[in-house]
C-alpha positions in Angstrom: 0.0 0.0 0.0 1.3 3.6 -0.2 1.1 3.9 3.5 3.5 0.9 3.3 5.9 2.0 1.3 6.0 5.9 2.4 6.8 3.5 6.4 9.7 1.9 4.3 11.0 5.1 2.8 11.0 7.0 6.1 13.0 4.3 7.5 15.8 4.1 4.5 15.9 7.8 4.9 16.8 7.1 8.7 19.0 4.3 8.2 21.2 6.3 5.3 21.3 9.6 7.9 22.8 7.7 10.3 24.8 5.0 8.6 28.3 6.9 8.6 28.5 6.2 12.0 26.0 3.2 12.1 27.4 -0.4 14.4 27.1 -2.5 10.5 28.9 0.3 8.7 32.2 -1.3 8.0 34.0 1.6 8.1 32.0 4.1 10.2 32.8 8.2 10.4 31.5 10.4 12.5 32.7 13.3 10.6 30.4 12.4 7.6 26.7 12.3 10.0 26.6 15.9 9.6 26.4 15.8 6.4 24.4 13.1 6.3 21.6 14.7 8.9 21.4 17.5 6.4 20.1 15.5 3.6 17.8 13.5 6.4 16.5 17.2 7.6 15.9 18.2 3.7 13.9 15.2 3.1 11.8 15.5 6.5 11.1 19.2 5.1 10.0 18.0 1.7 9.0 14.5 0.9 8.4 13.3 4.8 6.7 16.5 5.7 3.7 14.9 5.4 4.5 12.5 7.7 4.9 14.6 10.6 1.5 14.4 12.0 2.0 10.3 12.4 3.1 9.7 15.9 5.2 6.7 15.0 7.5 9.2 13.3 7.7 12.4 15.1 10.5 12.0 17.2 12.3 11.5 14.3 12.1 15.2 13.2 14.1 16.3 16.1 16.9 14.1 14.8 19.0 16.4 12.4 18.8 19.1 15.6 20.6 17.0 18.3 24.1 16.8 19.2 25.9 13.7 19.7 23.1 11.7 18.4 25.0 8.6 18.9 24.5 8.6 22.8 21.3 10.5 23.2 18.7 8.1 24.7 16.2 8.5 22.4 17.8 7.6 19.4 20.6 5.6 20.5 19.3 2.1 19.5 18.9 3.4 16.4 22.6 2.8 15.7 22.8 -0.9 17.3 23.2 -3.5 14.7 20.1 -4.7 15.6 18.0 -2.0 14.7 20.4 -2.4 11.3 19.2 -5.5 10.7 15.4 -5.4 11.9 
């Protein structure tokens, strides 16, 4: 369904922001998240704008605005391999 696949493609678009300095990235660098994060905050204010009213997905919008994403507690199991592989 388009619900479906607009879920998947939020989810990419997380995966690829953080994947620089993701657990499964084989050669992970920090210094390329920022860069990273501002294509993830350009897509959440075009394409995944419309997805901010969901409540699955909100906290994700706060994402490109956080320093040290990597150890904040509401994001950090986003970079376990785990999450990586789910």
């Amino acid at each position: 369904t388009d619900k479906a696949a607009q879920k998947m493609e939020f989810y990419l678009h997380i995966f690829f922001a953080i994947y620089p300095a993701h657990a499964s990235n084989p050669a992970p660098d920090r210094a390329l998240l920022k860069g990273s994060m501002q294509k993830f905050k350009h897509y959440l204010e075009t394409d995944g704008a419309a997805l901010a009213v969901t409540q699955e997905f909100l906290a994700y919008y706060a994402m490109p605005y956080v320093p040290e994403i990597t150890f904040h507690p509401s994001f950090k199991d986003l970079f376990s391999r785990e999450w990586g592989s789910a």
